[in-house]
N, C-alpha and C positions, 0 to 999 in steps of 0.2 A: 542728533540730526546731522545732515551728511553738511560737511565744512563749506563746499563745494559749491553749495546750493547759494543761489543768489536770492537773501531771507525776502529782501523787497519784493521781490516777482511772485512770490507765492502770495502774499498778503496782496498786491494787486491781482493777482488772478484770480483766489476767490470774492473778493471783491466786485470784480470785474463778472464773476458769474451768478452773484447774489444781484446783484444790478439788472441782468438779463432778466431774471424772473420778475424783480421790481416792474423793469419796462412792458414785458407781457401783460402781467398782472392790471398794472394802469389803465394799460390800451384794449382792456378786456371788453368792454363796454362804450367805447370810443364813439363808434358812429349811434351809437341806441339812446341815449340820452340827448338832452335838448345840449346845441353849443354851446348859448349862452348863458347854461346856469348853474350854478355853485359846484356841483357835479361834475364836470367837464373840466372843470376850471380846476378841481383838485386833481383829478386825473393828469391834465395837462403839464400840471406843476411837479408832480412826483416823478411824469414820463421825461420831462428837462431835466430832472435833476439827477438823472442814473443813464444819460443818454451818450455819456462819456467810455463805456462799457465796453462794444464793438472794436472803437479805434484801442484802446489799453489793450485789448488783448493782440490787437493787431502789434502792437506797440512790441510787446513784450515778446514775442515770437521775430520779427524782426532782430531786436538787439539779441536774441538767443542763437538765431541762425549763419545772422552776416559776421559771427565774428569767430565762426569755427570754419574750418576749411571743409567741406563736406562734399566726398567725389557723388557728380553727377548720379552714377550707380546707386550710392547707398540712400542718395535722394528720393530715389525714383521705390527701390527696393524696401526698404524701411519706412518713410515717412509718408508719400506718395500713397503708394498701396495700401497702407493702413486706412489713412484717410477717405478712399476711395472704397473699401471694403465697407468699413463704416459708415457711410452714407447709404451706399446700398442698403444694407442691412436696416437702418434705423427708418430711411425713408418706408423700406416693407414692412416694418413693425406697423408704422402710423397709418400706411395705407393698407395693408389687409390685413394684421393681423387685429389692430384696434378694433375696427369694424366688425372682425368675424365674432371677438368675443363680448363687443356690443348688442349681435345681433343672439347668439346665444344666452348671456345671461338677462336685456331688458326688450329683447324683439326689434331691434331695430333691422331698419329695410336695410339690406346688403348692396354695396354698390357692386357693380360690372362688372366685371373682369377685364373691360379694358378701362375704365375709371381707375382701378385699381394697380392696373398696369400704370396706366400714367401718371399717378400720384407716386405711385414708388418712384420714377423716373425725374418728377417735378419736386420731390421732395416734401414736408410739411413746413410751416411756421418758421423754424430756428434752423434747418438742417440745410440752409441756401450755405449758412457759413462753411461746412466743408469742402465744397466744389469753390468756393472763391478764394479760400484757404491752398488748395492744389492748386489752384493755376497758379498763384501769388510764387509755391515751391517750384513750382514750374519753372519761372523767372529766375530764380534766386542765381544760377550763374551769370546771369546779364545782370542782374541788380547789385551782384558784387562787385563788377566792373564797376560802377557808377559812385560806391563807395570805396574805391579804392584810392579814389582823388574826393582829398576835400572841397575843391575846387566845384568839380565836377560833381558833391552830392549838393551842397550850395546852390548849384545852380539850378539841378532838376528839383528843390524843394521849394526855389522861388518860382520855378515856373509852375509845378504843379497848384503851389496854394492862388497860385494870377489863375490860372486856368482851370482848376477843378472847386476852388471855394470863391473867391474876392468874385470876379466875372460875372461868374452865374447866379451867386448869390445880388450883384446887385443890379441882375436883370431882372430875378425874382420880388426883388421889393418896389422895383421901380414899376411891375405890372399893378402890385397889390396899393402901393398908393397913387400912381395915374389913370389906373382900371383901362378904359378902353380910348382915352384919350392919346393914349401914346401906343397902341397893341400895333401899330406897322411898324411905325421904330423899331422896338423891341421884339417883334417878330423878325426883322432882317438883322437885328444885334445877335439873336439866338442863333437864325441860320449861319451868321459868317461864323460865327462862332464856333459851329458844327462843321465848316466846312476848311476850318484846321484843321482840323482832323487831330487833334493834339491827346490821343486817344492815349500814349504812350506814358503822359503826365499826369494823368488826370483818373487814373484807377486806385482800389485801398495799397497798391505801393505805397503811395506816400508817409502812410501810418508806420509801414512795415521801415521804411529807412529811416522816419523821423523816429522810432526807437530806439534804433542803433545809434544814433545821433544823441538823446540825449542820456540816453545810459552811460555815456564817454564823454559826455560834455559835464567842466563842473562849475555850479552856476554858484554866485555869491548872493548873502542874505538878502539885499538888495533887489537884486535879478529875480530871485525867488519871490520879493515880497510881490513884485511885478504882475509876474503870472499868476501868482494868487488871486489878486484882483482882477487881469484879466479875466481869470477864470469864472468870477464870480459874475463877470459883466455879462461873459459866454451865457452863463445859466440862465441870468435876467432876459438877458437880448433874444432867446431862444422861446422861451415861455412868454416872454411877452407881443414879441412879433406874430407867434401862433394864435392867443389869445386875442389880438389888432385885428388879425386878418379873420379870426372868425366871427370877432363883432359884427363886422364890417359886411361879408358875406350871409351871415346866418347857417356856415356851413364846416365842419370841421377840417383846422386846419394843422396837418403835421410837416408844411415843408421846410419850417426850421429845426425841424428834429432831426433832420436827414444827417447821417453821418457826413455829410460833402458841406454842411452849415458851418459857418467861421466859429458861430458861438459852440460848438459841438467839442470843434477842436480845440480851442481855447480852453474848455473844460476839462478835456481827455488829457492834452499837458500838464493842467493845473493839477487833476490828480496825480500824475503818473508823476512831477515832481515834489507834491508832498511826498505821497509815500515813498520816494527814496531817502528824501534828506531830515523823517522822522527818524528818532532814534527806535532798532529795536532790538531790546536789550533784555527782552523778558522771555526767556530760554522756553519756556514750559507753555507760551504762549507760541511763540516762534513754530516748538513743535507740532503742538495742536493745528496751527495752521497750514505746517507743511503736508500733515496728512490729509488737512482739509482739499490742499492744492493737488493732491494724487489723485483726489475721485473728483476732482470738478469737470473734467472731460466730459464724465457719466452722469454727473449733475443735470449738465448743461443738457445733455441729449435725451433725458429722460423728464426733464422738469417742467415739457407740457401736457405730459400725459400726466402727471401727478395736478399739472393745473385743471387740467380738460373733468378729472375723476374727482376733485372737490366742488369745482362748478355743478358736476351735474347732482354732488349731493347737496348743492343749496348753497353754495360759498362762493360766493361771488360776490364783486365788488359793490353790486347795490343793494345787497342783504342788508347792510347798515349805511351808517355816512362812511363814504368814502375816503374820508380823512383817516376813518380807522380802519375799515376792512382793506385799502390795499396793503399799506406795510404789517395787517396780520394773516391776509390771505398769503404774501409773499413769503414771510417766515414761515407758515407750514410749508409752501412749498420748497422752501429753500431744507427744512429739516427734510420732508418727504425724498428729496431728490438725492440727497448725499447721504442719505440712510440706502435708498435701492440701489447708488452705485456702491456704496460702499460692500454690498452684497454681492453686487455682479462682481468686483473685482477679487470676489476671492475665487471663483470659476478662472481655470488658467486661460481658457481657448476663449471666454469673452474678455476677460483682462489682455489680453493679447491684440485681438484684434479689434476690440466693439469700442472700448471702453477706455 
């Protein structure tokens, strides 16, 4: 294994993409089932618990980025356009090519051509992450500014977590336990809110610099046992506010699941500081994983069609209890998925640019 490689990142990355499928998986059945019954409630509880996913990889790409000097050009040229090629490409997979061989091999109605057009352009399910992912690279010479003074990244991390999670998050709770006794308040709380305009702070930067932040920060047992706990409150406080507020309404509810949720981030730390400060020390595992962390790119971009193609053969989460079919529906797809990239990437022109 190359020396080089930072062993931590790979082991959170596929992590971080075995969890994506988790939260798919979950949310597979979301709004179809009753809110309030044992079904929902396990769903809910599996989707809090791997909800930490999105920001870790934000996380980890961050700390990989801001700390290599990387001229605008080769940003644009290499990383940029890859990413950009890729979305193309996969969003067309899901929107014409899925469908055509849908309607080929079980007769399904073909959509539009301009459906089709705009699905490629709108993307599927998972594939929002690359265009949010390029803007983010977009940034990245401004966002090196900002860490070049500790000061200065101090600062926009306290104002981003006041203004993109604390704020809103406890405009959000304050709706769901006052209801409509307070909806003018909180209605002009939201607009002043909005009319900061604090757009600057308040985007998944924050994930990306708080990476770098704590890949370079070194914390004591102590500090660690902290966030651990936090972490764990993250998870509770997330599942179970979801679960409040869906009693309460009769209606399903994911808006503590939002990656802008305090419990979200809480959790995404708490991961993203175990897995550094475990020991790993087991060579031959190490390896396995690193090759694991080469296809999970392909993983990721291929592991709804591999979800979509065992649903419609009968696999899906309420085939059984729910307690069992998500995390078994999840591992076939997580084997399905890093079995087909690990295929694509021996092709040089999609290991290149798709994958």
């Amino acid at each position: 294994m190359d020396k080089k490689r930072i062993v931590y990142f790979d082991h959170l990355r596929v992590a971080a993409i075995v969890a994506v499928m988790v939260l798919h998986v979950s949310a597979q059945n979301w709004n179809e089932v009753d809110p309030i019954s044992f079904q929902w409630n396990i769903s809910n509880l599996y989707n809090g618990l791997v909800r930490w996913c999105v920001p870790v990889l934000l996380m980890i790409s961050g700390s990989l980025f801001l700390k290599r000097d990387i001229p605008t050009k080769t940003l644009y040229s290499k990383y940029i356009l890859r990413l950009a090629i890729a979305y193309l490409a996969w969003s067309a997979f899901y929107a014409v090519l899925v469908p055509l061989g849908r309607a080929v091999l079980t007769g399904d109605p073909l959509p539009s051509l301009k459906l089709m057009v705009t699905y490629t352009i709108a993307g599927d399910l998972h594939t929002w992450f690359l265009p949010m992912i390029i803007g983010i690279y977009m940034c990245i010479p401004l966002i090196r500014q900002i860490v070049a003074s500790k000061t200065t990244t101090r600062y926009f991390l306290i104002l981003s977590f006041l203004f993109a999670f604390v704020l809103p998050q406890m405009i959000s709770m304050a709706r769901d336990l006052l209801g409509d006794g307070a909806s003018s308040i909180l209605d002009a709380s939201s607009s002043l809110l909005s009319d900061m305009n604090m757009d600057m702070v308040t985007g998944y930067s924050f994930y990306f610099v708080l990476g770098y932040v704590l890949d370079d920060m070194v914390l004591t047992k102590k500090q660690r046992t902290i966030i651990y706990c936090l972490g764990v409150a993250g998870v509770l406080s997330s599942v179970g506010l979801n679960a409040w507020v869906t009693w309460i309404t009769q209606a399903p509810c994911s808006t503590y699941h939002r990656n802008s949720a305090v419990g979200v981030l809480l959790a995404a730390v708490c991961v993203h500081t175990w897995c550094k400060y475990r020991p790993h020390h087991n060579e031959k595992l190490n390896s396995w994983i690193c090759k694991l962390s080469r296809y999970s790119f392909g993983a990721y971009l291929i592991h709804v069609f591999v979800m979509d193609t065992l649903e419609r053969l009968g696999l899906d989460t309420l085939c059984a209890a729910p307690v069992i079919t998500i995390p078994a529906i999840s591992l076939l797809t997580a084997i399905g998925s890093f079995a087909i990239s690990f295929v694509l990437n021996k092709i040089p022109v999609i290991r290149r640019w798709l994958v």
